[in-house]
Phi, psi and omega in degrees: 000160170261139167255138152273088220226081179280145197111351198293351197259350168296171168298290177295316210291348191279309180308316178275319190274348151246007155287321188289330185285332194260026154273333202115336185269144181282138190243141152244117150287132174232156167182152185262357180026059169283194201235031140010289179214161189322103170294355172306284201308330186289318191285335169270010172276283182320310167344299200273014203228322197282351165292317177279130188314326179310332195262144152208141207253121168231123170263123219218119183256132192316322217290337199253105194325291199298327185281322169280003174297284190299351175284290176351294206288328169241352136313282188101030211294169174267326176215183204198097181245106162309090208236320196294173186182154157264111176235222194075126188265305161307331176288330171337304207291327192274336180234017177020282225295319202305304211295304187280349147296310170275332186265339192247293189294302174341289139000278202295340189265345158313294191310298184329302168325298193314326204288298221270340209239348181067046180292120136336308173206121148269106190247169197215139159328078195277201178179115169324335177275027145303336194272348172067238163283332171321116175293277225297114203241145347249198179331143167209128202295008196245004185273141148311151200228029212251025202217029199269162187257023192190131161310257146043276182320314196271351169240355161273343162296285156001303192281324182296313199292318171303318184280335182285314167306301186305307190281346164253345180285344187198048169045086130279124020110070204252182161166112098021125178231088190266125179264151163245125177029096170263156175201172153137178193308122209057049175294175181293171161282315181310351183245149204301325168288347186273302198270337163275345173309324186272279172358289160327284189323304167319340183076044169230164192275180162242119190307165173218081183294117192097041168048023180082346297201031207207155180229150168182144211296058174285129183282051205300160211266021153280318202295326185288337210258338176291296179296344160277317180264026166250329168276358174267011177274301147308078173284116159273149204264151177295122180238087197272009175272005180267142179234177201275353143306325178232308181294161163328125161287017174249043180210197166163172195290309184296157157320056215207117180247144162206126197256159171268129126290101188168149187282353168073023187199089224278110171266113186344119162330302173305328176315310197295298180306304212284333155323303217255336176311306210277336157329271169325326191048040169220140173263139173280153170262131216261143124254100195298136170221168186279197157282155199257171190268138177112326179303164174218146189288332161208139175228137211230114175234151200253128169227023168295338163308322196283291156005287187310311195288317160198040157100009201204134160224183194265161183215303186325134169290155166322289203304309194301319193310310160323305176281349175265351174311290203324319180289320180287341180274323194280297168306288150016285207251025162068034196253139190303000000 
């Protein structure tokens, strides 16, 4: 099948666009390869995806209409996994504006693409920090969602709330992907195992925000990218016997889903950080800080739904996971 796989120069999209290519399937990749974070790392991802005849790359911003009207149009994808997004829950606070160009317009011209071109299944990028203000743990797709703590958080609510219009004003075929903390080799820079791995290494300290003091579902990005590309496979169906009274919000009388990603198994911040010493055989130097505005103290994802759907949840452990960055950081930026 041809796939639309935006977003290819990313952490996940490089990862799902090269399980799919080592499927048989043809990938069109996009991504706008802004500078968020160090474009090398997005161009050497590509690097390893553009030899195969199958990938082809156009650089493209989600946000800019007339090119995804004609990328649709003239592709023809058979399906469509939506990945690219702005992301970071602290640049939020800073760049408002970065968020509502790529996650909200970005989005509606995807859904649009979707409308006009007959994709068969579009699934798309979610996010655990839908949950918000949410106690009760853990996370559950049957759970409300209406309460998040970060613009980041409030447009990926946004983006489920949009696919759901779509899927029911023009049968489009949706499914919602809330990932929790992913990690693992060509991970961002921007994320807590990417800046204490370079810090450690640097001989520098590393903030630990909440005094360590945070539990959270890490995910590793095989595990993400095995459960995307199984679930895209999993068209969801018109359910007219579902009513807003009985049923799931993760479900609807439209085609429309939405699944928990996350290993399910919540690990202490400190747990992690000790993970990642004994990778390195090196120790960090801590600076305890407080908690930052937009964080939750913990994430927990219920993956039974996912289970159900299609036989698989994530399982790698922290420690195995850590040690395969660490092997992967080290061959990448050369370190001894």
């Amino acid at each position: 099948m041809k796939f639309l796989v935006t977003g290819a120069a990313g952490f996940i999209g490089f990862h799902v666009s090269e399980r799919l290519l080592a499927a048989g399937h043809q990938v069109i990749g996009i991504d706008n390869l802004n500078d968020y974070y160090d474009v090398n790392l997005k161009l050497a991802r590509l690097d390893l995806l553009k030899p195969n005849p199958q990938f082809h790359f156009e650089k493209i911003d989600l946000a800019d209409r007339s090119a995804m009207e004609q990328l649709f149009a003239t592709h023809q994808f058979n399906r469509v996994i939506h990945l690219a997004a702005q992301a970071g829950v602290r640049y939020s606070i800073d760049n408002p504006h970065a968020y509502a160009d790529s996650n909200l317009v970005g989005h509606l011209n995807v859904l649009e693409g979707c409308r006009h071109n007959k994709v068969q299944h579009l699934l798309y990028a979610s996010s655990s920090s839908v949950y918000g203000l949410n106690r009760k743990l853990p996370f559950s797709t049957d759970d409300s969602v209406d309460h998040p703590v970060s613009l980041y958080a409030a447009t990926k609510k946004a983006n489920e709330l949009m696919s759901h219009t779509y899927s029911h004003l023009y049968g489009i075929p949706t499914t919602g992907l809330r990932f929790f903390t992913v990690y693992g080799p060509w991970g961002r820079p921007d994320m807590a195992l990417f800046k204490f791995t370079r810090a450690i290494v640097e001989g520098n300290s590393i903030d630990v925000y909440n005094h360590g003091q945070m539990r959270r579902d890490f995910t590793y990005i095989d595990d993400i990218a095995e459960a995307i590309v199984r679930l895209q496979d999993i068209i969801p169906q018109a359910d007219a016997s579902w009513t807003v009274e009985q049923g799931s919000p993760a479900a609807s009388s439209a085609p429309y889903r939405v699944y928990n990603i996350g290993n399910s198994n919540p690990v202490t911040l400190m747990d992690y950080i000790t993970a990642l010493e004994s990778a390195l055989g090196k120790a960090a130097r801590k600076n305890m800080m407080p908690m930052q505005p937009g964080d939750v103290l913990e994430t927990s994802a219920d993956t039974s739904a996912l289970y159900d759907a299609i036989g698989f949840r994530p399982q790698t452990t922290v420690v195995d996971g850590v040690a395969r960055f660490v092997e992967w950081y080290k061959t990448f930026y050369k370190v001894s």
